[in-house]
C-alpha positions as CSV (number, residue, x, y, z in Angstrom):
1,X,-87.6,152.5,-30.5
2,X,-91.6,152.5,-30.4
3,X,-93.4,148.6,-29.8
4,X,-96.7,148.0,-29.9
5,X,-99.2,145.1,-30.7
6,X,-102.8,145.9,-31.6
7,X,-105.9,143.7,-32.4
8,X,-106.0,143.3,-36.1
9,X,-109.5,145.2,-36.8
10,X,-109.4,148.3,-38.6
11,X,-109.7,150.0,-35.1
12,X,-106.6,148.8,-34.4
13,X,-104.8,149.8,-37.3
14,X,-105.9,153.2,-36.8
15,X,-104.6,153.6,-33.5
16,X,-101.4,152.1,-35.1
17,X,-101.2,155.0,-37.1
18,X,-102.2,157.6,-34.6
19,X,-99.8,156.8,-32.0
20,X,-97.2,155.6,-34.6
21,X,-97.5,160.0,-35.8
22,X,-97.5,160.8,-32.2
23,X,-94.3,159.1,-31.7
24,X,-92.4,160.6,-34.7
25,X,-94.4,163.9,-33.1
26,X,-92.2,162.8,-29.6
27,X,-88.8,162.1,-32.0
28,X,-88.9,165.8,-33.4
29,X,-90.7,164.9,-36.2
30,X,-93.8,167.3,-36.7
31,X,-97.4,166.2,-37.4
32,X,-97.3,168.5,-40.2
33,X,-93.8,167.4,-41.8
34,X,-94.0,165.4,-45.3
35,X,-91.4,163.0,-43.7
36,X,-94.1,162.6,-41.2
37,X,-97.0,162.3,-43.2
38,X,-94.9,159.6,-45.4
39,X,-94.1,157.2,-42.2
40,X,-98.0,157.8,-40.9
41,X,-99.3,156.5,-44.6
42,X,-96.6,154.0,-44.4
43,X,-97.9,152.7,-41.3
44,X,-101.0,153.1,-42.4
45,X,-100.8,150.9,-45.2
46,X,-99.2,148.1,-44.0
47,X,-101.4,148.1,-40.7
48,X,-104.1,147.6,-42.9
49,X,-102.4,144.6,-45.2
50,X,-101.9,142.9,-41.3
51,X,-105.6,143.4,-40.7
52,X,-107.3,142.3,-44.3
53,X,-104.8,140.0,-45.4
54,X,-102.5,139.0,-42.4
55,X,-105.2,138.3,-39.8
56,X,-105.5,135.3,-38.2
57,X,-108.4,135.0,-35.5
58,X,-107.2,135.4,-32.0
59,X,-103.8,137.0,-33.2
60,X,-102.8,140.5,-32.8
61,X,-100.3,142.8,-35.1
62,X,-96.9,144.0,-33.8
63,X,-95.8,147.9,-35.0
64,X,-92.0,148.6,-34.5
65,X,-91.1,151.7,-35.5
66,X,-87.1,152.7,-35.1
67,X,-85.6,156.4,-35.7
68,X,-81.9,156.5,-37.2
69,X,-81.0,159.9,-37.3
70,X,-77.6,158.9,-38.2
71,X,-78.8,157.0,-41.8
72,X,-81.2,159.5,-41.9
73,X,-84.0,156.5,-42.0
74,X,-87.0,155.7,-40.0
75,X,-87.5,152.1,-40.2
76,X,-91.1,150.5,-40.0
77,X,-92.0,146.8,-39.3
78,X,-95.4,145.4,-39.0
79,X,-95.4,142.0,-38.2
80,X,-98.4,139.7,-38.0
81,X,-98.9,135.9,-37.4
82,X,-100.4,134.6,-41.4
83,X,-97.7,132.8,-43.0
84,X,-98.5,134.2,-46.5
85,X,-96.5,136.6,-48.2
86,X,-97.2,140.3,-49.8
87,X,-96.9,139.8,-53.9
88,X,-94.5,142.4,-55.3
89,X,-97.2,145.7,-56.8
90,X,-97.5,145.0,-60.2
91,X,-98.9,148.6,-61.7
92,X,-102.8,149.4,-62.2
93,X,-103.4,149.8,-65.7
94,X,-106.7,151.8,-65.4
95,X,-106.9,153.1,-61.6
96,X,-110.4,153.8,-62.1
97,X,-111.2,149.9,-62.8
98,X,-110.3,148.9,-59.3
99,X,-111.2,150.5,-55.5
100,X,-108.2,148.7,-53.7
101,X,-105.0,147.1,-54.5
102,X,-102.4,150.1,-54.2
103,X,-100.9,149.9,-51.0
104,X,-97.5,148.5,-51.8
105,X,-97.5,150.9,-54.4
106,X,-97.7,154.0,-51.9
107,X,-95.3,152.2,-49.6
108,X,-93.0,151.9,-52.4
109,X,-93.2,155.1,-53.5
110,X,-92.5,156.4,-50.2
111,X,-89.7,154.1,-49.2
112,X,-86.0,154.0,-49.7
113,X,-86.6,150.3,-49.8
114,X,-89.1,147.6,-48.4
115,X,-89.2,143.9,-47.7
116,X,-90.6,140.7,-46.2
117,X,-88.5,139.1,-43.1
118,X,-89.2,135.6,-41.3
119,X,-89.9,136.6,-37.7
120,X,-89.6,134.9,-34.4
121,X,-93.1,132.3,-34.3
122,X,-95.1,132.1,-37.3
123,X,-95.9,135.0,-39.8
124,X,-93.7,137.1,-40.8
125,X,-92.8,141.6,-40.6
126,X,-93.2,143.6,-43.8
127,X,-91.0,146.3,-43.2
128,X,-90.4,150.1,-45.1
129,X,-87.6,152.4,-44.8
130,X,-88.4,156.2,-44.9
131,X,-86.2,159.0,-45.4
132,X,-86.1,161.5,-42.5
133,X,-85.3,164.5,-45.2
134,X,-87.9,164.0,-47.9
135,X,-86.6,167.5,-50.0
């Protein structure tokens, strides 16, 4: 298991997503593998939901990242202290008509399935589960 809290700026979500590769890197999982890449843009996405839409000032975001080799799964949380919840992606009718908004989208397209938990003290995780074979 890989935990880590990081200030929620952007910096910190990009070294979420850097060491979050080179820990999949340490678990046998390549830089260069598409189960990889999926995890990394998994992590990448919901780091950056903790930092524009889960920060509260003062309050970092947590990264948990767990490898079950036996499900076959690589389960992601991010959990940050903002009390409000991710709406469910709706689809973008014209992508060209709007610059953000498809985050949840990726990370359900690369997930087995996703979710919001309560956590421990206020907030709560959003959390993906990613195949380890993506073929």
């Amino acid at each position: 298991m890989f935990v880590q809290r990081f200030s929620a700026t952007r910096r910190g979500a990009r070294l979420a997503r850097r060491l979050a590769a080179h820990q999949l890197d340490l678990w046998g999982l390549s830089y260069d593998s598409q189960a990889s890449e999926a995890v990394v843009l998994v992590v990448a996405e919901l780091g950056a939901n903790a930092v524009l839409h889960g920060r509260v000032p003062g309050r970092d975001f947590e990264l948990r990242l767990r490898c079950d080799r036996a499900a076959g799964l690589v389960r992601v949380e991010v959990s940050d202290t903002h009390p409000a919840r991710p709406k469910p992606p709706e689809p973008i009718p014209d992508p060209a008509d709007t610059e953000g908004g498809r985050g949840l989208l990726l990370v359900e397209a690369l997930a087995v399935r996703w979710g919001v938990a309560e956590r421990t003290g206020p907030g709560k995780t959003v959390w993906a589960e990613c195949p380890l074979n993506t073929t």
